[in-house]
N, CA, C and O atoms as a Maestro MAE file, in Angstrom:
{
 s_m_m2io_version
 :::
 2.0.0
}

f_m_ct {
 s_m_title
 :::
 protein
 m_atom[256] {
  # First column is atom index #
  i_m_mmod_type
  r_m_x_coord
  r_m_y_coord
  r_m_z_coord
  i_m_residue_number
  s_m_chain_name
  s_m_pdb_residue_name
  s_m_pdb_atom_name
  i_m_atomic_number
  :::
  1 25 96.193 -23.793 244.584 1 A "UNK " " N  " 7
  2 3 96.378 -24.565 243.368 1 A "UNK " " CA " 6
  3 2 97.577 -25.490 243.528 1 A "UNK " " C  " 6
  4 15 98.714 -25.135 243.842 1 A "UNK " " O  " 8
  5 25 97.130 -26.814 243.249 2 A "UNK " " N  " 7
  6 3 98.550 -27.608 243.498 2 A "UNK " " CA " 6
  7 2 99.323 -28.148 242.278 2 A "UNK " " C  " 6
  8 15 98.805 -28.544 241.235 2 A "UNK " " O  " 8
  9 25 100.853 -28.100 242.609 3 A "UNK " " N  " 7
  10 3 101.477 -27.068 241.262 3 A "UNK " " CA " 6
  11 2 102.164 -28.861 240.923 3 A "UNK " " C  " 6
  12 15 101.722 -29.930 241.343 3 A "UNK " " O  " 8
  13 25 102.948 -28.686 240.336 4 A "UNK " " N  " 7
  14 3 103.525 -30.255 239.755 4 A "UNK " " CA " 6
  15 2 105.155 -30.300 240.322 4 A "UNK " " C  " 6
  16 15 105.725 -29.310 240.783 4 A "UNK " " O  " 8
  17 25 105.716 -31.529 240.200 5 A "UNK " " N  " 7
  18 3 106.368 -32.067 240.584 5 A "UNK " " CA " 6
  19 2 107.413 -31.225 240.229 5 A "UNK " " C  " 6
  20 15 107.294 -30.881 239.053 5 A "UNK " " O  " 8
  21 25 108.652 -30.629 240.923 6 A "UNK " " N  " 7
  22 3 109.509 -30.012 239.778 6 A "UNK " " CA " 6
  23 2 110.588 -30.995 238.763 6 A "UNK " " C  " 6
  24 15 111.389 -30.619 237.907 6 A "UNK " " O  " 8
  25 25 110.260 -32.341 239.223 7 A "UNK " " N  " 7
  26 3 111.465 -33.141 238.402 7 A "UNK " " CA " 6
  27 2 110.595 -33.579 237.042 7 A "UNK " " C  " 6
  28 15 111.051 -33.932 235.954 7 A "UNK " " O  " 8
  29 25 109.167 -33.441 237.459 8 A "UNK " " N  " 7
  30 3 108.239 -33.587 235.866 8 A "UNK " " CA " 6
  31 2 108.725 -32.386 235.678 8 A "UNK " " C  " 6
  32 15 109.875 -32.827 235.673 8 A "UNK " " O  " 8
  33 25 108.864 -31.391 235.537 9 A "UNK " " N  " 7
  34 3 108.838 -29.947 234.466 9 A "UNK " " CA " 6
  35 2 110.429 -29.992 233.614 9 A "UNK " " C  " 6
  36 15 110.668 -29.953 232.407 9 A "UNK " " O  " 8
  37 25 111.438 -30.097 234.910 10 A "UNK " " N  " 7
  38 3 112.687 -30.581 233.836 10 A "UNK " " CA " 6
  39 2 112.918 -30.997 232.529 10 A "UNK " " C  " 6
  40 15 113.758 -30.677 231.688 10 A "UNK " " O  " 8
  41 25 111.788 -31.949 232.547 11 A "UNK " " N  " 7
  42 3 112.156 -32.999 231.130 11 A "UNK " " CA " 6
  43 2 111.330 -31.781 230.061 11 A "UNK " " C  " 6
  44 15 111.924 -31.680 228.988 11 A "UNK " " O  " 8
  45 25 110.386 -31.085 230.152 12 A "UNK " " N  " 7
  46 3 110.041 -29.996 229.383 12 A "UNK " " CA " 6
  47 2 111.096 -29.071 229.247 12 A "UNK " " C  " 6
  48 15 110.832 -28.004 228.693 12 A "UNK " " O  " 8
  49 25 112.344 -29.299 229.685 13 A "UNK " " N  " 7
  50 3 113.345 -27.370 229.989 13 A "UNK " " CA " 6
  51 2 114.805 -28.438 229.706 13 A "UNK " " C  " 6
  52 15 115.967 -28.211 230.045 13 A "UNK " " O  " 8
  53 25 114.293 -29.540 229.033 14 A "UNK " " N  " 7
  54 3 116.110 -30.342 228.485 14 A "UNK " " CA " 6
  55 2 116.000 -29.115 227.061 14 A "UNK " " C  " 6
  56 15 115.154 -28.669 226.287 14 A "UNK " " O  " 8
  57 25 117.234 -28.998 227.323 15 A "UNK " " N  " 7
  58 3 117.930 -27.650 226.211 15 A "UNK " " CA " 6
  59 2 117.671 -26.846 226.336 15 A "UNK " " C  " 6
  60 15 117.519 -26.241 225.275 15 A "UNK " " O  " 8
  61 25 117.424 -26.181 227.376 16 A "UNK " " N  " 7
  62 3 117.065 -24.698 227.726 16 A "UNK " " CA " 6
  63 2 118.563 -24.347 228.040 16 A "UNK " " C  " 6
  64 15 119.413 -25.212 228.252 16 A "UNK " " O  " 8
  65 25 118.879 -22.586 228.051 17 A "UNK " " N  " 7
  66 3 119.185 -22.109 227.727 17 A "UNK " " CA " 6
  67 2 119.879 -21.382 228.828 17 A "UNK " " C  " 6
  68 15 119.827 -20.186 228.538 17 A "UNK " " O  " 8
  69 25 120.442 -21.536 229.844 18 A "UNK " " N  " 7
  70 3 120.435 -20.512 230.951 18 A "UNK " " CA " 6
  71 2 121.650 -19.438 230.982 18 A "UNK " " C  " 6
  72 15 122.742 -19.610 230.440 18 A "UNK " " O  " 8
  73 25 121.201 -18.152 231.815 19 A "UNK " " N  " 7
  74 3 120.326 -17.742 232.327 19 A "UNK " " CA " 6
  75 2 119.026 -17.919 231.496 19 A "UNK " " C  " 6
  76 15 119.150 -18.432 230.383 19 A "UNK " " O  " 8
  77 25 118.200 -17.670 231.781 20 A "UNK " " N  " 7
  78 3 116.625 -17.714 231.167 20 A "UNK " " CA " 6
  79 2 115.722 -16.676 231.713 20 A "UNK " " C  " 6
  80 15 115.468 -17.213 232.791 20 A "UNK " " O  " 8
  81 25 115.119 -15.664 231.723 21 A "UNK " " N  " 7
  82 3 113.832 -15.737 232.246 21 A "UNK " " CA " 6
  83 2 112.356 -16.131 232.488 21 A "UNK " " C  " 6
  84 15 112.605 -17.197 231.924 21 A "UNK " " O  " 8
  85 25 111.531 -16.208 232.691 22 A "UNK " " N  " 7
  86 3 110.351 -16.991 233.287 22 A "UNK " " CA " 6
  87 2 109.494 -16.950 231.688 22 A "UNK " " C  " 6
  88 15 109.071 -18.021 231.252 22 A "UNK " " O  " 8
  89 25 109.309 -15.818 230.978 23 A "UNK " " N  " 7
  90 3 108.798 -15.924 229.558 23 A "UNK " " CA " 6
  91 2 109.512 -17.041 229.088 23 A "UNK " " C  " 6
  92 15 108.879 -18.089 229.218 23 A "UNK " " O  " 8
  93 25 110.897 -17.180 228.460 24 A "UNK " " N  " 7
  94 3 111.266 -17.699 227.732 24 A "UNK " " CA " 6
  95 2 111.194 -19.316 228.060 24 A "UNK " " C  " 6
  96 15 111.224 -20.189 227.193 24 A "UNK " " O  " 8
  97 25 111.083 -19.570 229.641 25 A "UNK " " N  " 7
  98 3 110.984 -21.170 230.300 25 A "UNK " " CA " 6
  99 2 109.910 -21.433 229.725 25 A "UNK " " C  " 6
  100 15 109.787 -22.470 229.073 25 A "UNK " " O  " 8
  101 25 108.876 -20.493 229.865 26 A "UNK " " N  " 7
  102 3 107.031 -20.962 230.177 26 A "UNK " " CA " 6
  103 2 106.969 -21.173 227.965 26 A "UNK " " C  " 6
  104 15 106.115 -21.829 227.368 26 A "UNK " " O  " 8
  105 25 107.952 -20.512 227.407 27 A "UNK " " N  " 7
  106 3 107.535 -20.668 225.923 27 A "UNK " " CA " 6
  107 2 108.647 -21.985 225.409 27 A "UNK " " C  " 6
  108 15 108.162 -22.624 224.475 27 A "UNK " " O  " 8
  109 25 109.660 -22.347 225.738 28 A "UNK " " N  " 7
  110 3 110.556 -23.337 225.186 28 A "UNK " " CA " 6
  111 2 109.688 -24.940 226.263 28 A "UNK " " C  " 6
  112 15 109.641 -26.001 225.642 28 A "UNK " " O  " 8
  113 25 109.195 -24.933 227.516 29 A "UNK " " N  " 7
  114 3 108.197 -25.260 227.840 29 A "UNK " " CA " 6
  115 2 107.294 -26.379 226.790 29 A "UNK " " C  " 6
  116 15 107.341 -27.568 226.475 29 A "UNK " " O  " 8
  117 25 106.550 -25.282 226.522 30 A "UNK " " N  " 7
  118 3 105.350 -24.997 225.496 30 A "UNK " " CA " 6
  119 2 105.649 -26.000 223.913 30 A "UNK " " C  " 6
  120 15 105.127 -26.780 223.116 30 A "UNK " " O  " 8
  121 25 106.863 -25.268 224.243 31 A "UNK " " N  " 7
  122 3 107.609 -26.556 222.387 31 A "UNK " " CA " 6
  123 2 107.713 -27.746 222.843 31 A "UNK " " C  " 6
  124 15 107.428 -28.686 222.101 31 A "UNK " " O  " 8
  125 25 108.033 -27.912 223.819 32 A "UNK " " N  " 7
  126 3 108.514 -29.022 224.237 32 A "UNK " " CA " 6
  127 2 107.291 -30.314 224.698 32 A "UNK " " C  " 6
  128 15 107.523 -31.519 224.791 32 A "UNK " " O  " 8
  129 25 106.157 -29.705 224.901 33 A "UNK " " N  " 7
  130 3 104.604 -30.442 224.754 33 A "UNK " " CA " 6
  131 2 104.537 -30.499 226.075 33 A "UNK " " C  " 6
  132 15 104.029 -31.566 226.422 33 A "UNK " " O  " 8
  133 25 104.838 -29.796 226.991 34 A "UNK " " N  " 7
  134 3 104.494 -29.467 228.024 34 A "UNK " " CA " 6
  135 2 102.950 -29.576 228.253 34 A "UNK " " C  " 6
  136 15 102.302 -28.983 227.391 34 A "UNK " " O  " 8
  137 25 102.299 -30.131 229.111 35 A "UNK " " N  " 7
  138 3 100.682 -29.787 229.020 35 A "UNK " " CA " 6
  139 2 100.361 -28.659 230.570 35 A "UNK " " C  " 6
  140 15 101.120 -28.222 231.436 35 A "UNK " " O  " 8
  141 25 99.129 -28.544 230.369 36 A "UNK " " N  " 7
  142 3 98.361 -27.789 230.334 36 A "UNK " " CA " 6
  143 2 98.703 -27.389 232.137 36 A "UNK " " C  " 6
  144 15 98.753 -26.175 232.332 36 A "UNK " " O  " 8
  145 25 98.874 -28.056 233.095 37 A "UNK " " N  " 7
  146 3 99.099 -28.105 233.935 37 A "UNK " " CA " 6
  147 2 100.801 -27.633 234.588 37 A "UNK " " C  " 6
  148 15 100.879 -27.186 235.732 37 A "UNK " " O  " 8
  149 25 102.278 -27.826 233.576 38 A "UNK " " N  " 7
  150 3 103.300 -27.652 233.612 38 A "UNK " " CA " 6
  151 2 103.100 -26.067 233.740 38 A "UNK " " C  " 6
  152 15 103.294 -25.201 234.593 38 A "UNK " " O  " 8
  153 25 102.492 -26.176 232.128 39 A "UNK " " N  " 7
  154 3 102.307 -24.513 231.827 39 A "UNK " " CA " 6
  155 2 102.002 -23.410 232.884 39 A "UNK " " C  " 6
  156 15 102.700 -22.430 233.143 39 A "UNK " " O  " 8
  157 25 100.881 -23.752 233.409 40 A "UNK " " N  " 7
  158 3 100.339 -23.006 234.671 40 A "UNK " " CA " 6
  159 2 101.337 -22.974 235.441 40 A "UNK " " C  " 6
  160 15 101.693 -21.852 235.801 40 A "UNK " " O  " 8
  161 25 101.909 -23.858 235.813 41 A "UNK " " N  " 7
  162 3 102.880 -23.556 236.589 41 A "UNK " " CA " 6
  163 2 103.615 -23.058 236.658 41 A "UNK " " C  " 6
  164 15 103.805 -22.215 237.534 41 A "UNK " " O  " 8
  165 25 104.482 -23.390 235.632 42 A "UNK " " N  " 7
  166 3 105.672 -22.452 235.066 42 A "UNK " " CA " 6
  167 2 105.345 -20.892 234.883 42 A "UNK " " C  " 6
  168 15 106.178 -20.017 234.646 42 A "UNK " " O  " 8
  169 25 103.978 -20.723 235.037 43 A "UNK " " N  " 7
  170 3 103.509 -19.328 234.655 43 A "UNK " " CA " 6
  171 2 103.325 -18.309 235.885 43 A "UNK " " C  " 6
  172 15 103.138 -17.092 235.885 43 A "UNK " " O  " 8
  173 25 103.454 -19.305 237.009 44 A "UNK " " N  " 7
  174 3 103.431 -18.990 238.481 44 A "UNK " " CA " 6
  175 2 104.804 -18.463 238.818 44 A "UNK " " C  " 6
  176 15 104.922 -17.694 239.771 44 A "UNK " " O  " 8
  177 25 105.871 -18.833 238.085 45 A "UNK " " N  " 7
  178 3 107.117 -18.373 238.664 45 A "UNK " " CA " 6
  179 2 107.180 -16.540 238.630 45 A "UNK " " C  " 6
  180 15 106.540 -15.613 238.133 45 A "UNK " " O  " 8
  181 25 108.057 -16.692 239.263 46 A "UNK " " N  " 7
  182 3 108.467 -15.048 240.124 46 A "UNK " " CA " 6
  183 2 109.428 -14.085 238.407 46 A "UNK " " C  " 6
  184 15 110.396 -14.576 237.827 46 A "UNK " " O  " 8
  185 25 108.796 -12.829 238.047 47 A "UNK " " N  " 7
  186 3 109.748 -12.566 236.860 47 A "UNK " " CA " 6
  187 2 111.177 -12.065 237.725 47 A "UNK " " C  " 6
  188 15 111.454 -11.032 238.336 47 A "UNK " " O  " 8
  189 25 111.843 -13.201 237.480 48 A "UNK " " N  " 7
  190 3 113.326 -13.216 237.291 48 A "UNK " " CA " 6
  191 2 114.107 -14.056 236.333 48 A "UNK " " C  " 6
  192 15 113.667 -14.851 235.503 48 A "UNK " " O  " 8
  193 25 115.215 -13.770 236.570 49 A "UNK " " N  " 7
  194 3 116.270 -14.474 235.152 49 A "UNK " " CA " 6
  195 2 116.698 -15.720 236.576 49 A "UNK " " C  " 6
  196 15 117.362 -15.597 237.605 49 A "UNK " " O  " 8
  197 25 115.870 -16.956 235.916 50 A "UNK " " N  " 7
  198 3 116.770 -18.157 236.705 50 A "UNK " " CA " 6
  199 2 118.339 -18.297 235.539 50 A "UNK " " C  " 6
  200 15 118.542 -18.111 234.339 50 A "UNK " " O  " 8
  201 25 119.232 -18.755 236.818 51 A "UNK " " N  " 7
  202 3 120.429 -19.058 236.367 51 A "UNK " " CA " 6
  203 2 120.603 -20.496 235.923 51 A "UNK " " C  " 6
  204 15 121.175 -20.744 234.861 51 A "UNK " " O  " 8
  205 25 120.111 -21.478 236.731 52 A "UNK " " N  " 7
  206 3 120.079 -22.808 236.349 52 A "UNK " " CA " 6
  207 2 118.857 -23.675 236.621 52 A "UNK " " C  " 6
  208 15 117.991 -23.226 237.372 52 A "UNK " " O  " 8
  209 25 118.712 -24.903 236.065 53 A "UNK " " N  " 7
  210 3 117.270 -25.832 236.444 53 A "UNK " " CA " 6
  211 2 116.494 -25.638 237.587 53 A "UNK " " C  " 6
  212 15 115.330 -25.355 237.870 53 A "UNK " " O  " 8
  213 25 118.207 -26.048 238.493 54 A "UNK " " N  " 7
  214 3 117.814 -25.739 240.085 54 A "UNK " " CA " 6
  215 2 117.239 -24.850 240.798 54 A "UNK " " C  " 6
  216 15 116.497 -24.995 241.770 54 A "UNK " " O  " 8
  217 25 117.768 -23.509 240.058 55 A "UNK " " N  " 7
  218 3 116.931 -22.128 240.406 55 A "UNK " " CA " 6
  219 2 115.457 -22.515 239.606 55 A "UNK " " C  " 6
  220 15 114.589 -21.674 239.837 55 A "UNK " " O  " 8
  221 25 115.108 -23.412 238.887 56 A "UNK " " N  " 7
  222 3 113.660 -23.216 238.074 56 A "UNK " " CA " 6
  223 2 113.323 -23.804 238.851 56 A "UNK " " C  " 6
  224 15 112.236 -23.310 239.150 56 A "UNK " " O  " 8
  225 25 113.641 -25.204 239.924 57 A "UNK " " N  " 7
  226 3 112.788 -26.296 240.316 57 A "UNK " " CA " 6
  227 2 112.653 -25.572 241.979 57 A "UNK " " C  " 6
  228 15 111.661 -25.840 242.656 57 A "UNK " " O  " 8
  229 25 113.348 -24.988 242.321 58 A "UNK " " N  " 7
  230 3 113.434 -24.585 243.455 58 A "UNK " " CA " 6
  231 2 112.148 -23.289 243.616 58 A "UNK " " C  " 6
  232 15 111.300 -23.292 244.508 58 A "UNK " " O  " 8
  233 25 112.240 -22.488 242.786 59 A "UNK " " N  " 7
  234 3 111.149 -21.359 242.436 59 A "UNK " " CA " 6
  235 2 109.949 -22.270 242.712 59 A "UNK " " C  " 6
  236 15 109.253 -22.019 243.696 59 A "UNK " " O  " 8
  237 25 109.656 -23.302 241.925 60 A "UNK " " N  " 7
  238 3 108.780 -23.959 241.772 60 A "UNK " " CA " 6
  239 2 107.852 -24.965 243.218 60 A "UNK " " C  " 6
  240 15 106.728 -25.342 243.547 60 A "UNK " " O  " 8
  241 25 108.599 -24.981 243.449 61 A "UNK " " N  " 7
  242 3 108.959 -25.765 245.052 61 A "UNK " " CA " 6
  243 2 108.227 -24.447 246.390 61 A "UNK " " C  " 6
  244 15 107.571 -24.627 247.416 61 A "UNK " " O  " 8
  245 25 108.695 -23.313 245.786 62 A "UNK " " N  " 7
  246 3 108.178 -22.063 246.887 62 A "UNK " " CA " 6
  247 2 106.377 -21.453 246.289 62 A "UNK " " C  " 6
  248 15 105.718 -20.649 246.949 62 A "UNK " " O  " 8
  249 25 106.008 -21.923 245.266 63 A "UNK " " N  " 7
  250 3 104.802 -21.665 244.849 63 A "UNK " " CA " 6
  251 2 103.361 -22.520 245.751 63 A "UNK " " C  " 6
  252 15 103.022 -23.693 245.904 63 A "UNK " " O  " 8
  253 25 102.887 -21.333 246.137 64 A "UNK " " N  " 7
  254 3 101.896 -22.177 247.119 64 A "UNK " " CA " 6
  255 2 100.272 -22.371 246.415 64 A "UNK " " C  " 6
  256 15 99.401 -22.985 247.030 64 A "UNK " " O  " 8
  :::
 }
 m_bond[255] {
  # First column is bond index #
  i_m_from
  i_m_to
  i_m_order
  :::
  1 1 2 1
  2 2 3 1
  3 3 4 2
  4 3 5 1
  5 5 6 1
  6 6 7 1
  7 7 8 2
  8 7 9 1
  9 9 10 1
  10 10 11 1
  11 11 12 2
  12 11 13 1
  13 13 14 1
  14 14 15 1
  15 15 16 2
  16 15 17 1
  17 17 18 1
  18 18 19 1
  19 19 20 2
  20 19 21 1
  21 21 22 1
  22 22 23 1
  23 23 24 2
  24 23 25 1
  25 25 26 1
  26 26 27 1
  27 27 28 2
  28 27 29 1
  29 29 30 1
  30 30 31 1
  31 31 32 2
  32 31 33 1
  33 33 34 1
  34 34 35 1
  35 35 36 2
  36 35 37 1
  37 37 38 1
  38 38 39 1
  39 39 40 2
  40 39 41 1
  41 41 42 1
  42 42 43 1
  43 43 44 2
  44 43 45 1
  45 45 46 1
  46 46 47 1
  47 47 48 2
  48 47 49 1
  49 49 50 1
  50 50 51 1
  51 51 52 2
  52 51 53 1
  53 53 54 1
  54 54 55 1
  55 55 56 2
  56 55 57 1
  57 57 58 1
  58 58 59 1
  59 59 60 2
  60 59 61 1
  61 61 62 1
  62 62 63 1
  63 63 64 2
  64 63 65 1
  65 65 66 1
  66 66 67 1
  67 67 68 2
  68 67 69 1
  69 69 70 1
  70 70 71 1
  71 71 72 2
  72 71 73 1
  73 73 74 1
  74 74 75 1
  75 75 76 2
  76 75 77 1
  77 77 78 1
  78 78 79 1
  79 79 80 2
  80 79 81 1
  81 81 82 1
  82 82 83 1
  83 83 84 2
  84 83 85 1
  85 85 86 1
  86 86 87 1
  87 87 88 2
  88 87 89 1
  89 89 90 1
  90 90 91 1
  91 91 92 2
  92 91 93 1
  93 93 94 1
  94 94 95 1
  95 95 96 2
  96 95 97 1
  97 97 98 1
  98 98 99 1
  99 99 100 2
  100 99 101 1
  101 101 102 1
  102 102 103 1
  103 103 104 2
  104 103 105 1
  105 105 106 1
  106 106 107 1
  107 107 108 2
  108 107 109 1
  109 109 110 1
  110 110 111 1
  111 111 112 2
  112 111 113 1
  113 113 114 1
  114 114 115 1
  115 115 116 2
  116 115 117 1
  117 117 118 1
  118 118 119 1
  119 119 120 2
  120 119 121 1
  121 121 122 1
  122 122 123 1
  123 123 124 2
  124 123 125 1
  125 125 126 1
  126 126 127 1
  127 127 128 2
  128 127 129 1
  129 129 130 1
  130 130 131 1
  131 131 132 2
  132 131 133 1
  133 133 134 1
  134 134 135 1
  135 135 136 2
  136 135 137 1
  137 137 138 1
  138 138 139 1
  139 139 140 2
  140 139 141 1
  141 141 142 1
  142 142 143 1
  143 143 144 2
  144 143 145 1
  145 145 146 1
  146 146 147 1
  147 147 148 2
  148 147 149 1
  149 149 150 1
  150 150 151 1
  151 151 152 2
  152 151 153 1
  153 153 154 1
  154 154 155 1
  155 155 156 2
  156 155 157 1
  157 157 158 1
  158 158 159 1
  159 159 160 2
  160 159 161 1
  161 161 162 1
  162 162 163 1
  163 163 164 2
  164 163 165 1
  165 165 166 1
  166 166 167 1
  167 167 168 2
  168 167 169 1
  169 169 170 1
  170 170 171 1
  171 171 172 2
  172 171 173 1
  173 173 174 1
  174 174 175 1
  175 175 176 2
  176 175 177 1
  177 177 178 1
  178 178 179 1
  179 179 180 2
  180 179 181 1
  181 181 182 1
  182 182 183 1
  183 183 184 2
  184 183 185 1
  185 185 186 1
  186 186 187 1
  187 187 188 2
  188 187 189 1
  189 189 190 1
  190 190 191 1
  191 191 192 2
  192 191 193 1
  193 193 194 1
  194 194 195 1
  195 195 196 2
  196 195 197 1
  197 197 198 1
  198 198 199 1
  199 199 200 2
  200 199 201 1
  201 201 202 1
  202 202 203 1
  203 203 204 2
  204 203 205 1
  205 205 206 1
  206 206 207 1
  207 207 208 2
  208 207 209 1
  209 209 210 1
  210 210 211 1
  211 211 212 2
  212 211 213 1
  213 213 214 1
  214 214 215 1
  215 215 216 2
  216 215 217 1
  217 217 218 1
  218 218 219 1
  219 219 220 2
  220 219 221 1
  221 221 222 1
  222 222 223 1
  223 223 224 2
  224 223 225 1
  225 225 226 1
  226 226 227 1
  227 227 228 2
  228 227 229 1
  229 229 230 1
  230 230 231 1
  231 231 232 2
  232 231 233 1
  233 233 234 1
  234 234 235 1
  235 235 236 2
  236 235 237 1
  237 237 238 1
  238 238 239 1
  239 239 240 2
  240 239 241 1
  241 241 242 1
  242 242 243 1
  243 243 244 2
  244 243 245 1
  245 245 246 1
  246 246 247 1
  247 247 248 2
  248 247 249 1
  249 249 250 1
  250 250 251 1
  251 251 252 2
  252 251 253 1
  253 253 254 1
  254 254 255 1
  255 255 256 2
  :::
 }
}
């Protein structure tokens, strides 16, 4: 499955909250009008508490 850009998902995760874990990305996400494709993705991440963006875009980056 080929996953999205991680610098598109950012602009869905302006005011997020960090640390974070992967629920709370994939639901503030979701408010943010994220579509249908972000989502999935974001839903692919590993359950851990990212510390910053970088840890989100980087996770994102290792999803095959």
């Amino acid at each position: 499955m080929a996953t999205v850009n991680p610098i598109q998902v950012q602009k869905f995760l302006a005011g997020m909250h960090y640390p974070a874990k992967k629920d709370e990305i994939v639901k503030h996400a979701k408010s943010k009008g994220a579509d249908y494709k972000v989502v999935q993705t974001l839903e692919q991440l590993p359950e851990e508490s990212f510390q910053t963006p970088a840890d989100v875009s980087k996770a994102i980056g290792q999803i095959e």
